[in-house]
C-alpha positions in Angstrom: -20.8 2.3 -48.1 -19.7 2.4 -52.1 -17.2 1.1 -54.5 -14.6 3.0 -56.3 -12.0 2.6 -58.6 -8.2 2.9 -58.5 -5.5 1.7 -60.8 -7.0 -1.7 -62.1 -8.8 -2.6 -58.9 -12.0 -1.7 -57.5 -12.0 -0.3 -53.6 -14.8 -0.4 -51.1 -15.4 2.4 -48.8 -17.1 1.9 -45.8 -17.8 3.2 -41.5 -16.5 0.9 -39.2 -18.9 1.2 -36.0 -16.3 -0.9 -34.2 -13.1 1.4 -35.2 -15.4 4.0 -34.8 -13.7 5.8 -38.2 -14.4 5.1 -41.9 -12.4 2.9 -43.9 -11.3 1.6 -46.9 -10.7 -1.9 -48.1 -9.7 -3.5 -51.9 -12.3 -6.1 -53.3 -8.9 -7.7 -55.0 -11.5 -7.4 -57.8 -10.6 -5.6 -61.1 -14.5 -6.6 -62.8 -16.9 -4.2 -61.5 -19.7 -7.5 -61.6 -17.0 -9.6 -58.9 -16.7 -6.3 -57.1 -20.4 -5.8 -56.5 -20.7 -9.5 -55.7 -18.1 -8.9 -52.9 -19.8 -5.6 -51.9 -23.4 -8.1 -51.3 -21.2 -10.6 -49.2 -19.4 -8.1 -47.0 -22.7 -6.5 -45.9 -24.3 -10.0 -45.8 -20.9 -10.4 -42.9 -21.7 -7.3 -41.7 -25.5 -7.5 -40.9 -24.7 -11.2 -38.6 -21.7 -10.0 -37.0 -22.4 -8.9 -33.4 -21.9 -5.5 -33.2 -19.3 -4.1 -30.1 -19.6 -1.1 -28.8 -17.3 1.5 -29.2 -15.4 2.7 -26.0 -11.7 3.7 -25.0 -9.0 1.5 -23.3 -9.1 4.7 -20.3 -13.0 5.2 -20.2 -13.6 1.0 -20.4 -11.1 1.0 -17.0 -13.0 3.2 -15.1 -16.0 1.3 -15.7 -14.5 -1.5 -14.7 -12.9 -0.3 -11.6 -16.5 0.9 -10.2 -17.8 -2.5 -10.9 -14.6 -3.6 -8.7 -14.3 -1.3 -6.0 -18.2 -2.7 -5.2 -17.5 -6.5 -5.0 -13.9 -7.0 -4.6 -11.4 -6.1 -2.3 -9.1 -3.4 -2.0 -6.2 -5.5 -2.4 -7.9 -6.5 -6.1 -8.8 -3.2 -6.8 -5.2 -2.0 -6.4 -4.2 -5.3 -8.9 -6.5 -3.8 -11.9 -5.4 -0.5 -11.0 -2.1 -1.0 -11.6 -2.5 -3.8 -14.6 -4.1 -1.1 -15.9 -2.0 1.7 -15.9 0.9 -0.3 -17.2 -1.1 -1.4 -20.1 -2.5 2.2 -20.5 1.6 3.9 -20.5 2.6 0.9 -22.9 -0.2 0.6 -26.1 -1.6 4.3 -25.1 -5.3 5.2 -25.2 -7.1 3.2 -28.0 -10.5 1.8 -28.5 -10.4 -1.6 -26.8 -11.7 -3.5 -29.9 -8.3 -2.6 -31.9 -6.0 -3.9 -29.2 -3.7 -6.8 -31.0 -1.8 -9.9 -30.0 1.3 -8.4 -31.4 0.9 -5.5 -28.8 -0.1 -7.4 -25.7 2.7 -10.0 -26.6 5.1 -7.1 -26.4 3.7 -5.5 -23.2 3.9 -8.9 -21.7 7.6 -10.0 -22.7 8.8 -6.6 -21.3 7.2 -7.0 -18.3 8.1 -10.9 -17.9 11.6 -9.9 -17.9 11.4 -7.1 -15.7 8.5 -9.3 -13.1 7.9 -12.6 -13.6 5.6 -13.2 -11.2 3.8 -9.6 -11.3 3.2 -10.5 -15.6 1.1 -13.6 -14.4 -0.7 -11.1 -12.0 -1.6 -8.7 -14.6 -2.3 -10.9 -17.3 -5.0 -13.1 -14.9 -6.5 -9.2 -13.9 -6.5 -8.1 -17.7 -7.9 -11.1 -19.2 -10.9 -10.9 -16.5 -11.6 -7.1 -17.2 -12.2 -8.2 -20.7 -14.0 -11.2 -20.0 -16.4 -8.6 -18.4 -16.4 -6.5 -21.2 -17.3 -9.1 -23.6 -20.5 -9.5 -20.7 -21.1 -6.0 -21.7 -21.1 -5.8 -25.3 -17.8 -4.2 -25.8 -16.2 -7.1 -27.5 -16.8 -10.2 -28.9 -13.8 -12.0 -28.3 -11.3 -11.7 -25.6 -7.5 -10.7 -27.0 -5.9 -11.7 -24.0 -7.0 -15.4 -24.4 -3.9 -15.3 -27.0 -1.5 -14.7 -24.8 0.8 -17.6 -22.7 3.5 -16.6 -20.4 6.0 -18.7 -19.7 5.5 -21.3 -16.7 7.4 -19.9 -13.7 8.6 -23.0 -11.7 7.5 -22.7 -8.3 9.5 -24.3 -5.0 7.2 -25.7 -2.4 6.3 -23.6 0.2 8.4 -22.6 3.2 6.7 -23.6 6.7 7.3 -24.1 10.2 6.7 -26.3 13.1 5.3 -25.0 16.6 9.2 -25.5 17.7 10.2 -22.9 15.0 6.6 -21.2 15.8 7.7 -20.9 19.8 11.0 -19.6 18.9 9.8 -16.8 16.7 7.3 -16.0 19.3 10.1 -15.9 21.7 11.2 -12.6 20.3 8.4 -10.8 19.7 7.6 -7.8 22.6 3.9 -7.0 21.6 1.7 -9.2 22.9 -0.8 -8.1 20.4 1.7 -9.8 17.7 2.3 -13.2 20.0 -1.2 -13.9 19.8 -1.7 -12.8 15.8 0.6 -14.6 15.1 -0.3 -17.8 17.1 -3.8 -17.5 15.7 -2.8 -17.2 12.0 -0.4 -20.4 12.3 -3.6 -22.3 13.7 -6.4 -21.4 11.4 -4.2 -20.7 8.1 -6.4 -17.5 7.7 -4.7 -15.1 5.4 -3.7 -11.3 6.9 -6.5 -10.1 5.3 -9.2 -12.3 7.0 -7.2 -11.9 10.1 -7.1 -8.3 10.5 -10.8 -8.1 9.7 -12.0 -10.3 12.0 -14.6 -9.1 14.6 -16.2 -10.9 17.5 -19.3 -11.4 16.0 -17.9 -14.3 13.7 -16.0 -15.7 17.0 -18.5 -18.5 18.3 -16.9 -20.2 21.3 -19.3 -22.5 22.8 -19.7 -23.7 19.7 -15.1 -23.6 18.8 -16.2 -22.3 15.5 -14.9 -19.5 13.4 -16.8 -18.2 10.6 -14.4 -16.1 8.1 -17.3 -14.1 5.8 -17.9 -11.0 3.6 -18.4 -8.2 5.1 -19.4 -4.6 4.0 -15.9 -3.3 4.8 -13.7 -6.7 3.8 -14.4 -8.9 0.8 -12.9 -12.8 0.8 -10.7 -13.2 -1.6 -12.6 -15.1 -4.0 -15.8 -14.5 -2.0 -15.9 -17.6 -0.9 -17.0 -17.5 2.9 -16.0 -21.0 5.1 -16.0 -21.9 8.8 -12.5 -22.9 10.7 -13.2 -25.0 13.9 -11.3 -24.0 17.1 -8.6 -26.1 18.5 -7.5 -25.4 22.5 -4.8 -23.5 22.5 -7.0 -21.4 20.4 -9.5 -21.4 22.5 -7.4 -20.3 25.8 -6.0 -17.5 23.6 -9.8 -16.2 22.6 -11.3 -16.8 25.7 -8.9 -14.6 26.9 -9.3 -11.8 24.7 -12.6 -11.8 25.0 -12.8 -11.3 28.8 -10.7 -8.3 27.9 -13.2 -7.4 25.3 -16.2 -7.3 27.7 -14.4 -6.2 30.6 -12.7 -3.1 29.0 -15.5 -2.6 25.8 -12.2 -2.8 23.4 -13.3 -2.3 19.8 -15.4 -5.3 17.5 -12.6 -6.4 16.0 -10.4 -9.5 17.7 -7.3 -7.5 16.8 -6.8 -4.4 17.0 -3.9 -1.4 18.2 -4.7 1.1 20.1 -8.6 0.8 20.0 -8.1 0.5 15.6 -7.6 -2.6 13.3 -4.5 -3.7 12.4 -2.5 -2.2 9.1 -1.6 -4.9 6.9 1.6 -3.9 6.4 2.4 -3.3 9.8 2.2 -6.8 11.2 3.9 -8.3 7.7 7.0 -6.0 8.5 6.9 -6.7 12.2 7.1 -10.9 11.3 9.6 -9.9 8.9 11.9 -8.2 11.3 11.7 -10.7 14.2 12.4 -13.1 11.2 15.4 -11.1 10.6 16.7 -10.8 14.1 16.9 -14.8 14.6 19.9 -16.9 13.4 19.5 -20.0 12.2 15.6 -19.5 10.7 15.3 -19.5 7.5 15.2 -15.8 6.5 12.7 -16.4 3.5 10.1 -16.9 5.5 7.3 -14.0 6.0 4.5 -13.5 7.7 2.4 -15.8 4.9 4.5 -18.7 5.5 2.4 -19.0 8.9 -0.4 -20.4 6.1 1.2 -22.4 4.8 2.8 -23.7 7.9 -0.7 -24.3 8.7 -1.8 -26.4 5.9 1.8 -28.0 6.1 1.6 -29.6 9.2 -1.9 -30.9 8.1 -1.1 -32.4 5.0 1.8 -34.4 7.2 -0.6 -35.8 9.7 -2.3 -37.0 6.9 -5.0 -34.8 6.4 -6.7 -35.1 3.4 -6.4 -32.4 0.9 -9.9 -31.7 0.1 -10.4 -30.7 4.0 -7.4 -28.6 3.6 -9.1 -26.7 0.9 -12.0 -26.7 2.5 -10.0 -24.9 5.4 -8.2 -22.7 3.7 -10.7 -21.2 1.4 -9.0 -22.3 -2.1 -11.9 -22.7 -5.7 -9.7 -25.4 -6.7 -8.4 -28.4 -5.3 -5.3 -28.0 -7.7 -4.0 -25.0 -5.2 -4.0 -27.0 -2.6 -2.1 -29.8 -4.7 1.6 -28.1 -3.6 1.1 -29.9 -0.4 0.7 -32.9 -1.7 4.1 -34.4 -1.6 3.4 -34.2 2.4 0.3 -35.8 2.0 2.6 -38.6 0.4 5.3 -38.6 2.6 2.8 -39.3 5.4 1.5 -42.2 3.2 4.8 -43.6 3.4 5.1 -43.5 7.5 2.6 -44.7 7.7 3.6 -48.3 5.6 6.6 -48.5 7.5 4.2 -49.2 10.2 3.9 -52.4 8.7 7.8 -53.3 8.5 7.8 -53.8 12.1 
């Protein structure tokens, strides 16, 4: 580090650990005793400012990934992955400590016009990959913390009754399917949990389900929680699990063919029968069965910190789009009182 002259102003020349490059910088002094007195201050800055470590955009992701692929799901991983790249094709490989608002800004208004709702997804993935690296000493403050998107509005969430439930069931020919699809719409389990789920979480005598981590499936969110049985349920597992003991089918509760379920598969098979139905709304899909779930809760008055509790959600404030159910069955329920 050392000061130099040129034209009237005196320069300082110094290695930036964090650029990983040397630099140079005015003093904005033209007196050589200022200049030295800003050379003493900027050291002085230097000496309490945490240092970050130097490491690519590329090499910090697959770092990250690895820490991914080991406690999230594949689902997640594929998220980062592809947050990732995009960033990676947009800004190019640079250390991550030099990546600037006025780049991720860009980045993000390009992809907000192109995928409005895949720009929140990539911006919630980024901003946690940096929040991690920040955890690791490769920065000390997060970039992405900058950035706001606008507020997409949302509609509330399309659901059905067991009416609409029976009709779509109506014309579906796999069996397999009738019954997914009847157990999704009655515990409000996502696909993932669904498709995942093996016998040993199924405890009958006790009409409990307990949806939790396992080495080959990861909760979204982690967060592990038990769904009690109703009896229609019950019939349908009680059922399937005669089979289960009587023909030694495979551990999980649904399966094809002796293997577990492809996610895809079954979402494109909802979608279809969806398809083939008049009068059904066609925007439904196969997570609509969810949120039919929670639906018909929160209009039988169910409050909506059991829903949560039954769906899985961190916050309470996901589970707030059903609240205007919750309030319409409020109101039924004073009109009681007219009578």
């Amino acid at each position: 580090m050392f000061l130099f002259k040129r034209g009237n102003y005196y320069y300082l020349q110094f290695f930036s650990e964090i650029e990983n490059r040397t630099k140079r910088i005015s003093t904005g002094y033209k007196n050589k005793n200022d200049a030295f007195k800003f050379l003493s201050e900027f050291k002085d800055t230097l000496k309490h400012k945490p240092k970050d470590k130097f490491i690519t955009l590329k090499a910090f992701e697959a770092e990250y990934l690895k820490h991914i692929k080991l406690n999230f799901s594949r689902s997640y991983y594929t998220t980062v992955e592809v947050s990732f790249r995009l960033l990676n094709n947009n800004i190019g490989n640079i250390p991550i400590n030099r990546i600037s608002t006025y780049q991720l800004e860009k980045f993000f208004n390009e992809t907000f016009n192109r995928t409005k709702e895949g720009a929140r997804t990539y911006l919630i993935a980024l901003k946690s990959a940096f929040n991690k690296a920040i955890k690791w000493g490769y920065l000390s403050d997060n970039v992405f913390n900058q950035i706001k998107i606008p507020s997409i509005p949302r509609n509330n969430p399309l659901f059905i009754n067991e009416v609409e439930l029976n009709q779509i069931l109506k014309n579906v020919n796999n069996p397999n399917l009738v019954d997914l699809y009847t157990f999704a719409f009655h515990t409000g389990m996502r696909l993932g949990e669904i498709i995942n789920l093996t016998w040993n979480q199924v405890t009958l005598s006790e009409k409990l389900i307990r949806v939790a981590n396992t080495k080959e499936f990861m909760i979204k969110g982690k967060k592990e929680r038990v769904i009690p049985i109703n009896e229609k349920l019950f019939k349908l597992l009680s059922n399937k699990l005669t089979k289960y003991y009587t023909l030694q089918e495979p551990e999980y509760v649904f399966n094809k063919n002796g293997f577990r379920f492809n996610a895809n598969y079954i979402s494109k098979s909802f979608k279809k029968t969806v398809r083939a139905i008049k009068g059904i709304n066609q925007g439904l899909h196969f997570h609509s069965l969810r949120h039919s779930f929670a639906s018909n809760l929160a209009k039988n008055g169910v409050s909506l910190f059991i829903i949560k509790e039954l769906l899985g959600h961190r916050d309470i404030s996901t589970t707030q789009i059903y609240s205007h159910l919750t309030v319409d069955a409020l109101r039924n329920a004073v009109k009681v009182l007219e009578g």
